[in-house]
N, C-alpha and C positions, 0 to 999 in steps of 0.2 A: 745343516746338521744341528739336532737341536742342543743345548747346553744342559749339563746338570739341572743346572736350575731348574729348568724350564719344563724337566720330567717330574713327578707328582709321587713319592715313592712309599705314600704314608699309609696308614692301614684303610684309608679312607675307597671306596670303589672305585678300579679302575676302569674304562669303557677298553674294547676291543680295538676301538680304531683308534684311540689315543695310544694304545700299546703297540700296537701296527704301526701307526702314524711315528713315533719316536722310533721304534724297534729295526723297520726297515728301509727307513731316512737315515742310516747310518753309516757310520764308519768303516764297519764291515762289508755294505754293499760296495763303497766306494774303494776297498782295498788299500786302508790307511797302513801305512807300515807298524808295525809295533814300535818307533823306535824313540817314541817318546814314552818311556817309561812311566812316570808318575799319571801323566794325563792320562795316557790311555789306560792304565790300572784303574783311575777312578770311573773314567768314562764302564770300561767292561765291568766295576762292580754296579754299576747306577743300572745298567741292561742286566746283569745279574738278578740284582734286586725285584726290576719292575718285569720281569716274567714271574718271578715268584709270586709279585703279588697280585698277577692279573690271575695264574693259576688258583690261588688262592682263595681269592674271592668268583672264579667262577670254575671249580673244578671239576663240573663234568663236562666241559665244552673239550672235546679231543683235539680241535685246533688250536688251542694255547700250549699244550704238549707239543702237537706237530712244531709249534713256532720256537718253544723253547727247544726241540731235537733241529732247527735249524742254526738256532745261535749257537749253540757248543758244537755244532759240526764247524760253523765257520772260525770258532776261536780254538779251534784243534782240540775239543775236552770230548774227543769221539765214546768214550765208555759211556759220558752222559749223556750224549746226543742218541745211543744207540737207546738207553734206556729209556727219556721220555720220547723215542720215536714207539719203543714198544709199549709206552700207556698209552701212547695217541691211540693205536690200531687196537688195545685191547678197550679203550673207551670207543671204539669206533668208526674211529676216522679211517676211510677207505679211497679214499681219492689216490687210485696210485696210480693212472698216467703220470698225476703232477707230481706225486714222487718221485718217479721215473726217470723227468724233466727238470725236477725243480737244482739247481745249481746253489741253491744254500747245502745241499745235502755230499754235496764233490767230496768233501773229505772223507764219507763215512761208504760212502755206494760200494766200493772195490773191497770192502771188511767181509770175512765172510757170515761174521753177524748180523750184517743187512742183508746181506743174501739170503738168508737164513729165515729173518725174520719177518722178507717181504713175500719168500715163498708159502709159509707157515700163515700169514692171512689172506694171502692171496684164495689158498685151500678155503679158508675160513668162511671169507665173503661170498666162495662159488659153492659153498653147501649152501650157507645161509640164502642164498640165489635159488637153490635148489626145491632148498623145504619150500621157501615163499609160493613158486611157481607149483607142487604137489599139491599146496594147502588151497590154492584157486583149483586145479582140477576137480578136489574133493567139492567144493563149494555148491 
């Protein structure tokens, strides 16, 4: 697990896989208890933080949404998670077997918000599928 320190949270660019690399070497995957109060509140602001600023400095990449809609799913802040899962998909991101499958997302799947909103691009993707595959017949 890496330590405060050792995460980079300044306004300077962050890489993806440093984000990654910290974000899902963590505490979360390992199912740390909350019950260390102080620690873990600085720990969840320091991942707070460095999603922001990976969003930040690269915001049109729909997978640092996806990544931030998987950290607030697993720290139970589900209205948040629901909402940057829905920039992910409105920037893009369409990978939804791994949606589907991915187990960062447990808290949020049973919401009918996610239901909602995985049915709503699911549509989205099988037009956009659609035109793609007319605009080659015309071609």
């Amino acid at each position: 697990m890496a330590s405060t320190e050792e995460m980079d949270t300044s306004d300077a660019p962050v890489s993806n896989t440093k984000y990654k690399g910290n974000l899902l070497i963590d505490y979360f995957t390992l199912q740390t208890p909350f019950s260390f109060e102080n620690g873990i509140s600085t720990l969840r602001s320091s991942y707070i933080a460095l999603s922001a600023s990976v969003i930040a400095n690269e915001p049109d990449d729909a997978g640092n949404y996806y990544d931030a809609a998987c950290l607030y799913s697993r720290m139970g802040e589900f209205e948040k998670s629901i909402k940057f899962l829905q920039t992910a998909l409105e920037k893009g991101y369409r990978r939804f077997a791994h949606i589907e499958m991915d187990d960062d997302l447990n808290g949020i799947r049973e919401l009918p918000e996610f239901e909602a909103l995985i049915l709503q691009y699911k549509k989205i993707f099988e037009s956009e599928i659609e035109e793609t595959d007319a605009a080659y017949l015309h071609y």
